[in-house]
C-alpha positions as CSV (number, residue, x, y, z in Angstrom):
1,X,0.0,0.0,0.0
2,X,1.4,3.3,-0.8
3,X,2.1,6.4,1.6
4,X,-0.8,8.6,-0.4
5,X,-3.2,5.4,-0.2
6,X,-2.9,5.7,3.6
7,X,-3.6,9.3,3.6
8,X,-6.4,8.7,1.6
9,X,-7.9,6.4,4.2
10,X,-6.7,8.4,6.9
11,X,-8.7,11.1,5.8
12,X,-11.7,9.9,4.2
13,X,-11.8,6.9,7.0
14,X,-13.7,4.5,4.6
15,X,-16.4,1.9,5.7
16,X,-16.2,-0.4,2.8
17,X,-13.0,-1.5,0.9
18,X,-13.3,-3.8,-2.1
19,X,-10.3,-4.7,-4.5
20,X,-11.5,-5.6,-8.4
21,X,-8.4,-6.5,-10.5
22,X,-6.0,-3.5,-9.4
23,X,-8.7,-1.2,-8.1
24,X,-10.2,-0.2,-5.1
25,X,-13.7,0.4,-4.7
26,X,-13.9,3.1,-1.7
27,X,-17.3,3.2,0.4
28,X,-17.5,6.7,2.2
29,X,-19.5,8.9,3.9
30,X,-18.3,11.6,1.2
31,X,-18.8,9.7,-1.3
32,X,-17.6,6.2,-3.7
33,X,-14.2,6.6,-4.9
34,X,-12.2,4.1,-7.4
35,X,-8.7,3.9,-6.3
36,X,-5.2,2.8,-8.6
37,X,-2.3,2.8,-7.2
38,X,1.2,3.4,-9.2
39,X,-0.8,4.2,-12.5
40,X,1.1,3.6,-15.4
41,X,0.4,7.2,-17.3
42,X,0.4,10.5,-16.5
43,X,-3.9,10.7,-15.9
44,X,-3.5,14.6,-15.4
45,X,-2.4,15.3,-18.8
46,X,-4.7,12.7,-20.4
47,X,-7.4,14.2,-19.2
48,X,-6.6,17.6,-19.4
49,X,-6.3,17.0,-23.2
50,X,-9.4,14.8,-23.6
51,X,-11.6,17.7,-22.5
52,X,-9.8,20.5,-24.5
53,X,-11.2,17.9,-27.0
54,X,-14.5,18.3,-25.9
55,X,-14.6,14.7,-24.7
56,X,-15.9,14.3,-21.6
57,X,-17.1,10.8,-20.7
58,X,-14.6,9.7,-18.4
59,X,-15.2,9.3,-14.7
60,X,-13.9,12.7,-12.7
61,X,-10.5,12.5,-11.1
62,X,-10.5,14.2,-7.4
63,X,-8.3,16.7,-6.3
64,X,-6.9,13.4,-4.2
65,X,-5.4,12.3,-6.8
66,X,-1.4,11.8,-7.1
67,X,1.8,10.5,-9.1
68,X,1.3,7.4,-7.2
69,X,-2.5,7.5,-6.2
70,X,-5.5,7.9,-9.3
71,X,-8.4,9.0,-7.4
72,X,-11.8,8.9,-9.4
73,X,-15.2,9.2,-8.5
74,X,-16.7,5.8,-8.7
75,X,-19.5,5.2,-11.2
76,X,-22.3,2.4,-10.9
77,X,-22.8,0.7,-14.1
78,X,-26.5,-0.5,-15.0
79,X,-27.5,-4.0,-16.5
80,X,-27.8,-3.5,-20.4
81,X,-27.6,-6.4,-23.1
82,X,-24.4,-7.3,-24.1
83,X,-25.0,-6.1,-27.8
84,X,-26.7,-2.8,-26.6
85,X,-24.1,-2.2,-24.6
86,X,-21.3,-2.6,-27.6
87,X,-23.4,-0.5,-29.8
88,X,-23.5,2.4,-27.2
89,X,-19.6,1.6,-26.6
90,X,-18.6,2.0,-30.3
91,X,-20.3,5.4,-31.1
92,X,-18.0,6.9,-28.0
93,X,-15.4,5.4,-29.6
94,X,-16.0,6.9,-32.6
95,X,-16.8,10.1,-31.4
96,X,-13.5,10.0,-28.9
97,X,-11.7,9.5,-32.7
98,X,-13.5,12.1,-34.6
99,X,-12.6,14.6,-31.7
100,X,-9.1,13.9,-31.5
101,X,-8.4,12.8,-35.1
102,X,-5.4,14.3,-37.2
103,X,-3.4,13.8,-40.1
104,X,0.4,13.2,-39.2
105,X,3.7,13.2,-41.7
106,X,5.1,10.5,-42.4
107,X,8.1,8.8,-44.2
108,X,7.8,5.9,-46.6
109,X,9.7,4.1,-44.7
110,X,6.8,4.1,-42.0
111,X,4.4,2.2,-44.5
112,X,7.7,0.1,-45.2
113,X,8.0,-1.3,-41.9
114,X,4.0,-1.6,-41.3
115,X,4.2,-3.7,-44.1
116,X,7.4,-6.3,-43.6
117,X,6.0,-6.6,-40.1
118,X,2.5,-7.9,-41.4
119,X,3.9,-9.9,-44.3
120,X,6.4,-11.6,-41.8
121,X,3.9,-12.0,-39.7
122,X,1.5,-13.9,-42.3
123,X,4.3,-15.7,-43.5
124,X,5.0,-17.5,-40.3
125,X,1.6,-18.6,-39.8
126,X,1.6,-20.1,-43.3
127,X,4.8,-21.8,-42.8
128,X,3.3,-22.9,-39.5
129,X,0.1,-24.5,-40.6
130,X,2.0,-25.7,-43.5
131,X,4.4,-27.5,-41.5
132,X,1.7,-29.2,-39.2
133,X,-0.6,-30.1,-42.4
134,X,2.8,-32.2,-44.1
135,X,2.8,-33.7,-40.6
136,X,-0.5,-34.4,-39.6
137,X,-1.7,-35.5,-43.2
138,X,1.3,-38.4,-42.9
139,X,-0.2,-39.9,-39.5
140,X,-1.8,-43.1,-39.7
141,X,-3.9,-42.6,-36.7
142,X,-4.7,-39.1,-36.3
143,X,-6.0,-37.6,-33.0
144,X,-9.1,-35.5,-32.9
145,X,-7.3,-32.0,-32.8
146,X,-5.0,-33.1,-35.4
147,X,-8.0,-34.5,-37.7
148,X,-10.5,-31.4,-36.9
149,X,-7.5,-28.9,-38.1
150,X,-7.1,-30.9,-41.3
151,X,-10.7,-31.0,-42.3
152,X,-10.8,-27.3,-41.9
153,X,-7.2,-26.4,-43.5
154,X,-8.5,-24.9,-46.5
155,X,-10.3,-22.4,-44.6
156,X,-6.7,-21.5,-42.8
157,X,-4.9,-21.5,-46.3
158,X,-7.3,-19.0,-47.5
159,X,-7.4,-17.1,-45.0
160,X,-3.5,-16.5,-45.6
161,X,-4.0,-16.2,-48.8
162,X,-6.4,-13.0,-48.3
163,X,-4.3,-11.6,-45.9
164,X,-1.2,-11.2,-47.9
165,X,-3.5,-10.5,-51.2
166,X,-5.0,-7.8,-49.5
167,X,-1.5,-6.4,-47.6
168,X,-0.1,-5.9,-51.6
169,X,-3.1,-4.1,-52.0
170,X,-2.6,-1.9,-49.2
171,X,0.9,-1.4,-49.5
172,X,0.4,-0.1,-53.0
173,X,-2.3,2.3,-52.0
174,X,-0.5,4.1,-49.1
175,X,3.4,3.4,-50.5
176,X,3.1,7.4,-51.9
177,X,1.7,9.2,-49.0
178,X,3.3,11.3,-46.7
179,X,0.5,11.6,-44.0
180,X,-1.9,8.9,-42.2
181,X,-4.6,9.8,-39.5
182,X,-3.8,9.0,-36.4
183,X,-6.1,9.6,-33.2
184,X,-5.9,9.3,-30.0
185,X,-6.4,5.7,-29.2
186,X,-7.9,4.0,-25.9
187,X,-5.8,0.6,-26.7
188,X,-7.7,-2.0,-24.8
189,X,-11.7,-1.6,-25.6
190,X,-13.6,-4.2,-24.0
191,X,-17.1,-4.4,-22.8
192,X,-16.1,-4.0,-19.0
193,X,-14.0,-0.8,-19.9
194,X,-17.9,1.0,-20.2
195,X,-19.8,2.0,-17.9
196,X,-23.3,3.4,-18.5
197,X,-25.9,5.0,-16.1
198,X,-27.4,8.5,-16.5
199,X,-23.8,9.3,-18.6
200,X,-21.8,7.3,-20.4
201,X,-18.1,6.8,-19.0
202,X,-15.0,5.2,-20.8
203,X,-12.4,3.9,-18.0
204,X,-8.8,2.0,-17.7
205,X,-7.4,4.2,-20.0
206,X,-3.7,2.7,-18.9
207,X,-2.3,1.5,-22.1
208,X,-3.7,4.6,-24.3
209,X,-1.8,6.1,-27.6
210,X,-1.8,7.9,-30.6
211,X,-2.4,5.9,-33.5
212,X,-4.2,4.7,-36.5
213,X,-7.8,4.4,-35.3
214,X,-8.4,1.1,-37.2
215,X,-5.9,-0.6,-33.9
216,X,-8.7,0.1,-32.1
217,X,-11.5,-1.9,-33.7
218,X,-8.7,-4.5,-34.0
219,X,-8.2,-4.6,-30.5
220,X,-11.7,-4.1,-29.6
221,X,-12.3,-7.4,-31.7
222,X,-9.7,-9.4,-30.7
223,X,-11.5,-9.1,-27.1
224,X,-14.9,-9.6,-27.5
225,X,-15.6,-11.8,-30.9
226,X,-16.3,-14.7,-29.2
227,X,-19.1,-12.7,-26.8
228,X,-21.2,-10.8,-29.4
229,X,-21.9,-10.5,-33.0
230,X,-19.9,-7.0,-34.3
231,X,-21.2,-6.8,-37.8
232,X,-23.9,-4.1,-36.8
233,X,-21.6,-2.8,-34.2
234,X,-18.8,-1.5,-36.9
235,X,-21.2,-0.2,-39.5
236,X,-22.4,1.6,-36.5
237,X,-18.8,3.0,-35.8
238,X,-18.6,3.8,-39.6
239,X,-21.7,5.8,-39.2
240,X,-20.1,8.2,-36.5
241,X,-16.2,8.3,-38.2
242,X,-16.2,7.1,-41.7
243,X,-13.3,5.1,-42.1
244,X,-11.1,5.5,-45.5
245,X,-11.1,2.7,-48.5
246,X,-6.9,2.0,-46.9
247,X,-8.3,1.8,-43.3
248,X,-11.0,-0.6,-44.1
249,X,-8.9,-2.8,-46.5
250,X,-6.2,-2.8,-43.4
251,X,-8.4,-3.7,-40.6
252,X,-9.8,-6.4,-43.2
253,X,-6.3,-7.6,-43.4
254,X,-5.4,-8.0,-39.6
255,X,-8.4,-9.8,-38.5
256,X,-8.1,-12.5,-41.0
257,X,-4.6,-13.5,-40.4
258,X,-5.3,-17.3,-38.2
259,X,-4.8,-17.1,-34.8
260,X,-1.8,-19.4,-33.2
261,X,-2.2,-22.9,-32.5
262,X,1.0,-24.9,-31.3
263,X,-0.5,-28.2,-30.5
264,X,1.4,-28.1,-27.0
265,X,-1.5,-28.6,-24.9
266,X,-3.6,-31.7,-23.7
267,X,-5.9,-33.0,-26.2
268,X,-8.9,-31.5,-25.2
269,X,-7.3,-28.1,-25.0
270,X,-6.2,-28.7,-28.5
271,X,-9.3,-29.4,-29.9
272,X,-11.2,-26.7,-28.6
273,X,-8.2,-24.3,-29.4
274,X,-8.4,-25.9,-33.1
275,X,-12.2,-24.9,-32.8
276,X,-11.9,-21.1,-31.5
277,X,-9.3,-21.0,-34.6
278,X,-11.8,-22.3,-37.3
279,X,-14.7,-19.9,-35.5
280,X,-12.4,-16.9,-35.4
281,X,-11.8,-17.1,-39.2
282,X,-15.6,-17.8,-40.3
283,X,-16.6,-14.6,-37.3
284,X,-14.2,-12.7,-39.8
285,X,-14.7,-13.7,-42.8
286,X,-18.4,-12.0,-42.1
287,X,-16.8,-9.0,-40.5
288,X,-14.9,-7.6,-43.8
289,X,-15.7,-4.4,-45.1
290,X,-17.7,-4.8,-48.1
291,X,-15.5,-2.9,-51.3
């Protein structure tokens, strides 16, 4: 326990502690306070610049607050569908990136190194899948994982095949310019990270940048596919910030490469990783952008 998380209960003299991941949830007679210790960014600043941005639903930090202590007053969060509650999450989002949106110089050799990075990427999962189809397709007696991945390999060479068809594409669309929008990002969307009651608020903002906005429905994705259908949610963001033909085609690109699958597990674990791999590529072969 920090020095200024003493204080803070020294002062307040709270009736009700309760810890959820790293934060405290701070019953007082003033008033509900969540508590972080050692937070990893400079909150100050971030908000400070959020609201010269005219974006305002975060939770609001007290005058407690230090280097070492974020003090913010707590917010209940009311029961909402799960898809409701994505929909209502996505238009902040895309608010948050239409209010802090810009367009930043860049060198080439930006797009360059976007680009090797990918295709290195997508080559090591062909090679990978490669190499266990040449194995597995020799094995007299295959075990379930093994035989589940090889009925379903031409879903995970296509998918490849997309991916670097579609990175070419890219490449050759963006190889020229000097500037791409960037925004400032939140970095780690998930369903939990909103909270709605009479406002809306947008919390855990630890891992925050400035970046190409399309990371954001990447990340947002790679959190929450398997919990709710994000067809409607993304047309939805589209609606609120209209992403750019080379945005779309590059968020198309990073959610179809295949996830990893090593086979190092127990059976059962591989199987049902094998699965989640063959339901992640048919969730995004849906989600594409339409041209």
């Amino acid at each position: 326990m920090t020095r200024s998380l003493e204080v803070f209960n020294e002062i307040y003299k709270p009736y009700k502690i309760t810890k959820k991941n790293k934060v405290y949830i701070v019953r007082t007679m003033d008033g509900d306070f969540a508590l972080k210790e050692e937070p990893k960014i400079n909150y100050k600043e971030l908000y400070k610049y959020l609201k010269s941005r005219s974006f305002t639903y975060i939770p609001e930090m007290s005058l407690d607050s230090r280097d070492d202590l974020l003090v913010l007053e707590y917010q209940d969060d009311i029961s909402i569908d799960k898809e409701q509650k994505a929909l209502d999450l996505i238009e902040l989002v895309s608010l948050l990136h239409s209010k802090t949106s810009y367009f930043k110089r860049v060198t080439n050799d930006k797009y360059k190194e976007v680009y090797e990075k990918i295709n290195n990427n997508i080559l090591y999962v062909t090679n990978l899948y490669e190499g266990y189809f040449d194995k597995f397709i020799k094995e007299e007696y295959m075990v379930p994982s093994h035989y589940l991945f090889l009925r379903n390999y031409t879903l995970i060479y296509k998918a490849n095949l997309y991916a670097k068809e579609r990175l070419d594409e890219w490449y050759l669309m963006i190889k020229d310019k000097n500037k791409e929008r960037v925004a400032l990002l939140h970095n780690n969307l998930k369903l939990e990270h909103f909270l709605k009651n009479t406002n809306e608020y947008l919390i855990s903002w630890d891992n925050y940048i400035i970046d190409s906005p399309v990371l954001d429905l990447y990340h947002f994705y790679q959190n929450e596919w398997m919990n709710i259908s994000l067809s409607e949610v993304f047309a939805k963001y589209n609606e609120g910030f209209l992403l750019s033909d080379e945005e779309k085609v590059f968020f198309n690109i990073l959610i179809s490469i295949p996830l990893i699958v090593d086979f190092k597990l127990d059976e059962l674990s591989n199987c049902q990783k094998v699965r989640e791999l063959i339901n992640y590529l048919n969730s995004s072969a849906k989600l594409v952008f339409s041209d």
